[in-house]
C-alpha positions as CSV (number, residue, x, y, z in Angstrom):
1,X,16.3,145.6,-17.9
2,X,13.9,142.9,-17.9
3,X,10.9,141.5,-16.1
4,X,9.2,138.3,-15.5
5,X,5.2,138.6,-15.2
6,X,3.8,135.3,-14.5
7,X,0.1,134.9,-15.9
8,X,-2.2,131.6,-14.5
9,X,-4.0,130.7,-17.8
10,X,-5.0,127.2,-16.4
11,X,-4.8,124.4,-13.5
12,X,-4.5,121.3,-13.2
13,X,-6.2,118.7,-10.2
14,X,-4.9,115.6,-9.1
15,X,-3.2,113.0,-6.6
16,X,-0.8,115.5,-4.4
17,X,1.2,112.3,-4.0
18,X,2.3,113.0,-7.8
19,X,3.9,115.9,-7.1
20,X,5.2,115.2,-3.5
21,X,7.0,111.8,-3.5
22,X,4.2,109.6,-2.5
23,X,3.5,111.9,0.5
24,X,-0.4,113.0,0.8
25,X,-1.9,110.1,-0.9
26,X,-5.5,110.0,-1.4
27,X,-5.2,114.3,-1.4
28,X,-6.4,116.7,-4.2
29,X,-4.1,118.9,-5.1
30,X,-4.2,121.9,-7.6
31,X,-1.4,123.5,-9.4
32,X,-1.5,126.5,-11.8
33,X,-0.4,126.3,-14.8
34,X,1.4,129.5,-16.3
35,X,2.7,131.0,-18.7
36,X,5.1,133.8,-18.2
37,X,5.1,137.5,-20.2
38,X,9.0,139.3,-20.7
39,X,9.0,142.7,-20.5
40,X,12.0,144.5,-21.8
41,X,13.9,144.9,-25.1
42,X,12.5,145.3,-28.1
43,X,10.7,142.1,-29.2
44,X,7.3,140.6,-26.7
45,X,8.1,137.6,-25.5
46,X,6.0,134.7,-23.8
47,X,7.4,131.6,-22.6
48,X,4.3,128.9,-23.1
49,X,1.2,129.7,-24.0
50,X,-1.1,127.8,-21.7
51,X,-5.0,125.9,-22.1
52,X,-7.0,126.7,-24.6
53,X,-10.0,127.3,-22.1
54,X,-8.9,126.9,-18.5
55,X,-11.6,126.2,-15.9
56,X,-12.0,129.4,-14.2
57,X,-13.4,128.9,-10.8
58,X,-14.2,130.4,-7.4
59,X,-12.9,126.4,-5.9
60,X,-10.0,126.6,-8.4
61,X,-8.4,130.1,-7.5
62,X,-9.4,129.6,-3.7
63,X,-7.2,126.4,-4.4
64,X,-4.4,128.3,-5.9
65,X,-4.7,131.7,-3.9
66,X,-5.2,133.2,-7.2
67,X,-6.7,134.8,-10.3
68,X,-7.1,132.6,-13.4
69,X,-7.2,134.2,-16.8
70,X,-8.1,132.9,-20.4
71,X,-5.2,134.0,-22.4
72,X,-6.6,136.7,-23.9
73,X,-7.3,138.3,-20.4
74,X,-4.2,137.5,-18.9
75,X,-2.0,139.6,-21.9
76,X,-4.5,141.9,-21.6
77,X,-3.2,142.4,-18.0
78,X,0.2,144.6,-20.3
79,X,-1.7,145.8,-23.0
80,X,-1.4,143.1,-25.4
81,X,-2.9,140.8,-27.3
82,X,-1.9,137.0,-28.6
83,X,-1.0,139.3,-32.1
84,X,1.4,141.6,-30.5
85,X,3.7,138.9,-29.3
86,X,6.6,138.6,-31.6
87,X,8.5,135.4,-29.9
88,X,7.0,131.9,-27.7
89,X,9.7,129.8,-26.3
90,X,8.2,126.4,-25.0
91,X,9.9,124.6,-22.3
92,X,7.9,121.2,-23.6
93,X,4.8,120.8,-25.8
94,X,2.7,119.1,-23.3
95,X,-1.1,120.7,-24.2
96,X,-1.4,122.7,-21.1
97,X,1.6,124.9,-22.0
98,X,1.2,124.9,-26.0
99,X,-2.7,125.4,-26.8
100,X,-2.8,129.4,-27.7
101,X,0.3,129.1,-29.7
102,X,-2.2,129.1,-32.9
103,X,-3.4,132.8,-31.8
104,X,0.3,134.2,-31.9
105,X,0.4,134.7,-35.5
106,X,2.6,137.2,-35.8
107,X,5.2,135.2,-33.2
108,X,8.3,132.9,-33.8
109,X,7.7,129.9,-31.8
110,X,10.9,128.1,-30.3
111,X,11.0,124.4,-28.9
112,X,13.6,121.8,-28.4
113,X,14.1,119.7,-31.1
114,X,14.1,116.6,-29.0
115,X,10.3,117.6,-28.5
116,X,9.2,117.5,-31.9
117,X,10.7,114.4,-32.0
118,X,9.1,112.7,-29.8
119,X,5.8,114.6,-31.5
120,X,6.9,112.8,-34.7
121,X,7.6,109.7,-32.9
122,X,4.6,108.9,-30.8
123,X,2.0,111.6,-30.7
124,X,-0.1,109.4,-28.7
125,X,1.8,110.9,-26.2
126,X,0.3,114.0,-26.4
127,X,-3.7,112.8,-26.5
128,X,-6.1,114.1,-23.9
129,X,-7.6,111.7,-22.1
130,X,-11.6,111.7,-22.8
131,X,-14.4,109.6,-22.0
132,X,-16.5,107.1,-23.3
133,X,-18.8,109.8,-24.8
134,X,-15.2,111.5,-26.5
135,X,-15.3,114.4,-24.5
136,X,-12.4,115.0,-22.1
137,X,-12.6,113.4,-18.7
138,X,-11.2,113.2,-15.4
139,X,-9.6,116.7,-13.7
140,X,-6.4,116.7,-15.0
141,X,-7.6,117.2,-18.5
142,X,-8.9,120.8,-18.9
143,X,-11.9,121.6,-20.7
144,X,-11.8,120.5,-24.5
145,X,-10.4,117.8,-26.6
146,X,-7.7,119.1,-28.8
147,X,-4.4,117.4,-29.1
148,X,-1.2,119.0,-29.6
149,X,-0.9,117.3,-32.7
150,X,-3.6,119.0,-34.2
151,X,-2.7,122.6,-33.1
152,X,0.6,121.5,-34.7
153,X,-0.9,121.1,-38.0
154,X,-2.8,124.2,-37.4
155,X,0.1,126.3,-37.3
156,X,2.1,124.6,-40.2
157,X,-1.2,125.1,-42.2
158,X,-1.0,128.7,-41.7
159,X,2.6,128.6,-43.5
160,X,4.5,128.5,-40.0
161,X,7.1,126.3,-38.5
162,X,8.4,126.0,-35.0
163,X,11.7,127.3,-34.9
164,X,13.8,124.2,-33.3
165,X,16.1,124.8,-31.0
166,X,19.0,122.3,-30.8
167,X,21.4,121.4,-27.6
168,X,24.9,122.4,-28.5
């Protein structure tokens, strides 16, 4: 038997008429982002991985009715640690759900093929915003500057690949 553990390693703050179809305009809304822990079976296994260094506030988990953890403390939550995990499966390589992939070095990482594509392709795509100053601005951004491109070169400098997973 399995379970699911959902872990909040992150939010994210902006226009609830994004997420709402246009209802709420003008609102501030804040969403959490996750990544989720598999218990069960014989191999650890995360799905995402979640910021890098998510703004944990008293505002922010008022907003969501919840805890936020840095990565570290949210495996901590089972006993592990970014070392034990043996498997990440990414539902998309945005930054928010791909930045602690790096600190899985013992894990296979998993993603579409279609998204390192569009890596390859354009990834501009991928950029944080930042301001003027080149540090990350506006709410939606988290806390640092790293684009997914460059945790990608991380990893394959460390000798690892994603494993690509293709649509049969």
């Amino acid at each position: 038997m399995y379970k699911i553990h959902p872990i909040v390693v992150g939010t994210k703050v902006f226009d609830k008429s994004m997420m709402t179809y246009q209802y709420g305009n003008g609102q501030e809304y804040t969403i959490p982002i996750y990544c989720w822990y598999i218990e069960g079976g014989d191999r650890k296994i995360l799905v995402d991985t979640g910021e890098m260094n998510p703004i944990q506030s008293e505002t922010r988990e008022k907003a969501i009715g919840g805890k936020i953890y840095t990565f570290e403390e949210g495996l901590a939550r089972w006993n592990l640690t970014p070392t034990d995990i043996d498997v990440v499966i990414h539902t998309h390589l945005h930054n928010d759900h791909c930045e602690n992939d790096y600190k899985c070095e013992n894990a296979e990482i998993f993603v579409h093929e279609k998204e390192l594509e569009r890596i390859q392709a354009d990834n501009n795509t991928f950029r944080r915003h930042t301001n003027s100053t080149g540090n990350p601005g506006g709410s939606h951004t988290g806390s640092h500057g790293r684009r997914f491109d460059d945790i990608h070169r991380y990893i394959c400098r460390k000798g690892r690949h994603y494993r690509i997973l293709r649509h049969q």
